[in-house]
C-alpha positions in Angstrom: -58.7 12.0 16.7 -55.4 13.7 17.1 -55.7 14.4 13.4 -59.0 15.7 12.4 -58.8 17.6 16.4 -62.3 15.8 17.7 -63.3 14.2 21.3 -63.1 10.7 21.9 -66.6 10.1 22.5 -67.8 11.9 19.3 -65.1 9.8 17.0 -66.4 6.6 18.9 -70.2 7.7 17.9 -68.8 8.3 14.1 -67.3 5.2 14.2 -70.1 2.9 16.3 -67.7 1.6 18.6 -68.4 1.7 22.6 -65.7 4.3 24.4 -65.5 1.2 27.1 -64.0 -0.6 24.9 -61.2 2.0 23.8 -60.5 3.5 27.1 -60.3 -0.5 28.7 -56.6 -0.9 28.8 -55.5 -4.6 27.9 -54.4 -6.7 30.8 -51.1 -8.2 30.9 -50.9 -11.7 28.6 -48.9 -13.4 30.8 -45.6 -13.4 29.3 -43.9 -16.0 32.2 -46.7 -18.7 30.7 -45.7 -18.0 27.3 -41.7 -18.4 27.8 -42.9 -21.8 29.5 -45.2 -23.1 26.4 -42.5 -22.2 23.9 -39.8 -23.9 26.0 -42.1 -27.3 26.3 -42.9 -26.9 22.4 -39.1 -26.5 22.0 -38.7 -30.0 23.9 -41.8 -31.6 22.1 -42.0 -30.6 19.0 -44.7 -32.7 18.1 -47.2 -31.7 21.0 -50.1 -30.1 21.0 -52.0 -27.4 23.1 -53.9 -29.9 25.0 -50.6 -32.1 26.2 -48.7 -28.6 26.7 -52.0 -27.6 29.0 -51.3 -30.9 31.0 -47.7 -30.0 31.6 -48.3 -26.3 32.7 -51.1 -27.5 35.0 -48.8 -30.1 36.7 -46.4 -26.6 37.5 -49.3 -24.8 39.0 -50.4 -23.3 35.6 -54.0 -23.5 35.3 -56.0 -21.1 32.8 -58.8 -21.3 30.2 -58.2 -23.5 27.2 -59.5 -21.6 25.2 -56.9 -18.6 26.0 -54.0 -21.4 26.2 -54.8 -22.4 22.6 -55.1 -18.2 21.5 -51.5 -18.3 22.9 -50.1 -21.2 21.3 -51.0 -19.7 18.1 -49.8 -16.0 18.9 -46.4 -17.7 19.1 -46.9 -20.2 15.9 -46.2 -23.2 17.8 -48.8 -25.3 15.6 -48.2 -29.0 14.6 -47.7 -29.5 11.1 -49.3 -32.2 9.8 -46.8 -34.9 8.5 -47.7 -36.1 4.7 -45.8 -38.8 2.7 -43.8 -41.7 3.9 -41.2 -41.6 6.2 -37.8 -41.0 4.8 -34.5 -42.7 5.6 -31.8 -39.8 6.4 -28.2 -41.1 5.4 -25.0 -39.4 6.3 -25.0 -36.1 7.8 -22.0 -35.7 6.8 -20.8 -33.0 4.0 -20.7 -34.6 1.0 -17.4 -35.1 -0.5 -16.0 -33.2 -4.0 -15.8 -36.0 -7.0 -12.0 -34.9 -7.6 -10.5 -38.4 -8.1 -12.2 -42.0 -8.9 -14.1 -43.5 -6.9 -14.8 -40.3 -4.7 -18.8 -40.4 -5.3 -21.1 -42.6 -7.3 -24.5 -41.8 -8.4 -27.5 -43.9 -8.8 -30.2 -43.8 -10.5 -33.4 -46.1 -12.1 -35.0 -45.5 -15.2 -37.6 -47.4 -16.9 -38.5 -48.9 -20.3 -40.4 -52.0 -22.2 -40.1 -54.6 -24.5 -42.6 -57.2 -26.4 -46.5 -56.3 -25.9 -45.8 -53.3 -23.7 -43.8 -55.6 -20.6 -41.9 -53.2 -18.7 -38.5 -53.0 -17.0 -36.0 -51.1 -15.2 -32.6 -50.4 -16.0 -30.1 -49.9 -12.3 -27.5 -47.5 -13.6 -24.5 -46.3 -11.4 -22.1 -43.9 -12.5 -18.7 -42.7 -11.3 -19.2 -38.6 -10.8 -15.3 -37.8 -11.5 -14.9 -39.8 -14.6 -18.4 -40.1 -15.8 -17.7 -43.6 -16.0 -21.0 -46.2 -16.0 -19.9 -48.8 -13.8 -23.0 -51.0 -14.9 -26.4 -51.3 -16.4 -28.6 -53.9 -14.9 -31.6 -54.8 -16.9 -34.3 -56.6 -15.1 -38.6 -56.6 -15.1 -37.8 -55.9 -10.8 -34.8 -55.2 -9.4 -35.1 -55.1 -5.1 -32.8 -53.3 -2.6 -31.4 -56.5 -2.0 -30.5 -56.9 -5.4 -29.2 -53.4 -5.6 -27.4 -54.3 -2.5 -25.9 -57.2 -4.6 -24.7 -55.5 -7.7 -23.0 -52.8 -5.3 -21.1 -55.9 -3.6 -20.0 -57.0 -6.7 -19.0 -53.4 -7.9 -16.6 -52.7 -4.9 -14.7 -56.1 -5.8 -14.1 -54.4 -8.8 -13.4 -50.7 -8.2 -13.1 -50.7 -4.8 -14.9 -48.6 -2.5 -16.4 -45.4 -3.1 -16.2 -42.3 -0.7 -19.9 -42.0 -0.2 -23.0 -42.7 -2.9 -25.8 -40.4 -4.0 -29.2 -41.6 -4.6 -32.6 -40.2 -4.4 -35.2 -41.2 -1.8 -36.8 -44.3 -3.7 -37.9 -47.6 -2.3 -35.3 -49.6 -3.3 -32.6 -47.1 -2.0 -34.2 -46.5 1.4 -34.8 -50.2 2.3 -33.3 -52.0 5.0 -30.9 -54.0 2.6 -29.5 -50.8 1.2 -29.7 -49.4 4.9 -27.7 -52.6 6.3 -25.0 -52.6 3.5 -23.8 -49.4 3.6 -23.5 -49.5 7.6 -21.8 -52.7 7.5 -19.5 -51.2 4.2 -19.3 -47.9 6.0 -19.8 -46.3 3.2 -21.7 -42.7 3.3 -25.2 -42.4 1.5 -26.5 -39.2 0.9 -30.3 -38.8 0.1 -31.1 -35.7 -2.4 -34.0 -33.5 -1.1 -37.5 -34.7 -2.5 -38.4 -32.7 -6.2 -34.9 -31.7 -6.1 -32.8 -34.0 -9.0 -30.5 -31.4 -9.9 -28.6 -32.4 -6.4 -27.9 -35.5 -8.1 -27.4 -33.9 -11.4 -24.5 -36.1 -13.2 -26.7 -38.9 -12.8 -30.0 -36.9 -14.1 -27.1 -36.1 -17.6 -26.7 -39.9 -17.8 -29.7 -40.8 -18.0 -31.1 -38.1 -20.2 -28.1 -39.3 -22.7 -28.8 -43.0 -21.9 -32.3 -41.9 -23.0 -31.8 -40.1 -26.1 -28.7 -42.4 -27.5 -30.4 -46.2 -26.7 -33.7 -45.9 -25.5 -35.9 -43.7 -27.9 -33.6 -45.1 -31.2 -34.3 -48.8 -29.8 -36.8 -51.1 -30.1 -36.2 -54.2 -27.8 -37.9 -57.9 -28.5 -37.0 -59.4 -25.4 -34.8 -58.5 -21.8 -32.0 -60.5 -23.8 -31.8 -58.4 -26.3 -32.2 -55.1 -23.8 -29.3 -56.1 -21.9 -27.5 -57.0 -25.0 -27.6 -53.3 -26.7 -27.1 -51.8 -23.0 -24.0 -53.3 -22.6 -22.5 -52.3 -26.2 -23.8 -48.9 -25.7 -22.0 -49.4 -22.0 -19.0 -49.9 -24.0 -19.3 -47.4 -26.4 -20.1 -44.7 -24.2 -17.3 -45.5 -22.0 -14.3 -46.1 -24.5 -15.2 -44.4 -27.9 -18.0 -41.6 -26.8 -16.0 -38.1 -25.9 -17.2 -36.0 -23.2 -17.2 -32.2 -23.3 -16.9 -31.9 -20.1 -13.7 -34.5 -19.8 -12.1 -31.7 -22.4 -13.4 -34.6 -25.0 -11.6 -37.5 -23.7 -13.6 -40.6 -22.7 -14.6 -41.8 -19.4 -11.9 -44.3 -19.6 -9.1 -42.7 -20.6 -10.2 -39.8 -17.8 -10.0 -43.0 -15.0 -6.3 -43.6 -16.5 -5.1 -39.4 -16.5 -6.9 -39.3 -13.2 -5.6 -42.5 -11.2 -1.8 -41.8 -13.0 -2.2 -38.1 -10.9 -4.2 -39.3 -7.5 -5.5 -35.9 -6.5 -6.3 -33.9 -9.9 -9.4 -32.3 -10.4 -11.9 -33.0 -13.4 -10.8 -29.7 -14.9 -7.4 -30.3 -15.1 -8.2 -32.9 -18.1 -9.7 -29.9 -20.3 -6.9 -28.0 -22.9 -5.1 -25.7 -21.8 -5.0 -24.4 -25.7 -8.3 -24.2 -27.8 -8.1 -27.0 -30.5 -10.3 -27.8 -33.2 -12.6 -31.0 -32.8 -10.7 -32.7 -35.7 -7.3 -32.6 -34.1 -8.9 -34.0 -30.6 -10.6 -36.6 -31.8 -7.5 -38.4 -33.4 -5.9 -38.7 -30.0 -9.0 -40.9 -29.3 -7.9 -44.6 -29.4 -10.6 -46.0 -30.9 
């Protein structure tokens, strides 16, 4: 109207809209009821606008439900619907740098089969410092309560670690796992669901456990699995170099780094660029 310099009622008779209905000035929406439904949502998260209704009506707030529920909208208070199971937490706590041995440990399943197409799953747990595999247990079903078990028999041999990383599988989540680290008091942080580049020395393992054993291997029985695990164990541990160790192996970083308690992964790269030939005789093969 104020730009094309015409009446009211002419612009509502262009348009087809009543002039009751501009000239009606909106009534007030009741802002105290509004504070009061966002401060019970903030209480209950999980209520909805009918419980909320109840609790306003037992402080003297009655109205319509069917303006209660346009509020609750207006202010985006809506229950989401949960999907997927229920989720064990772990440790709030931040989760520690991998600057020394046995500062974190990752874990991690993968999967593979043998003889007429029998599965099983390989348990693999690495150290994130040293990129050391502390083990590779081979088995057609391997329970939290066994996983519970080879971590027992881990810490007698490493000790413990400062807190372990795993995703949000069965076995991880279960009560054994859930029991052992409480009564270990060990940390256990969960990565976010979809997201396995939180737990991304693990995800490197196992793409290199994959690529090395597992797609060049054909294995008759879960004898003969475990068997070329555990050489390949030993071979990626003592003779394999690592780029990222400046090419030493995982062992020989455990020795550097528990000689200087406190170093940092990158202070086992060169300080002077070298050619691979020259490295790689330092190896003790």
């Amino acid at each position: 109207m104020r730009d094309h310099g015409i009446s009211q009622r002419r612009a509502c008779r262009l348009v087809g809209v009543d002039p009751k209905t501009v000239r009606r000035e909106r009534p007030p929406d009741c802002p105290e009821i509004r504070k009061e439904i966002q401060d019970i949502a903030g209480k209950r998260r999980r209520f909805g606008y009918r419980r909320i209704g109840v609790l306003l009506e037992r402080k003297g707030m009655r109205m319509n439900h069917k303006k209660l529920y346009r509020l609750y909208r207006e202010e985006g208070l809506s229950v989401k619907r949960r999907r997927g199971r229920k989720r064990a937490r772990g440790s709030r706590t931040p989760m520690p740098e991998a600057a020394y041995p046995n500062a974190r440990w990752s874990l991690d399943f993968l999967a593979d089969s043998f003889g007429p197409s029998r599965k099983f799953r390989i348990l693999a747990v690495i150290d994130d410092c040293s990129r050391e595999n502390l083990c590779l247990i081979a088995d057609t079903s391997i329970s939290g309560a066994r996983v519970a078990r080879e971590l027992d028999a881990l810490v007698r041999i490493y000790g413990k670690p400062g807190c372990i990383v795993s995703d949000n599988g069965t076995e991880f989540t279960s009560r054994a796992i859930l029991r052992w680290a409480d009564q270990n008091a060990i940390p256990w942080h969960y990565i976010d669901p979809g997201k396995p580049q939180q737990n991304a020395f693990i995800e490197s393992f196992n793409g290199s456990l994959r690529d090395e054993l597992l797609n060049e291997e054909i294995f008759d029985t879960l004898d003969d699995a475990r068997r070329k695990l555990a050489l390949w164990r030993y071979d990626y541990n003592t003779v394999r170099p690592h780029s990222s160790l400046g090419n030493k192996t995982p062992a020989e970083a455990r020795r550097t780094l528990e000689q200087f308690e406190g170093s940092a992964p990158c202070a086992l790269a060169q300080t002077e660029t070298e050619d691979y030939q020259t490295q790689t005789r330092r190896l003790s093969l």
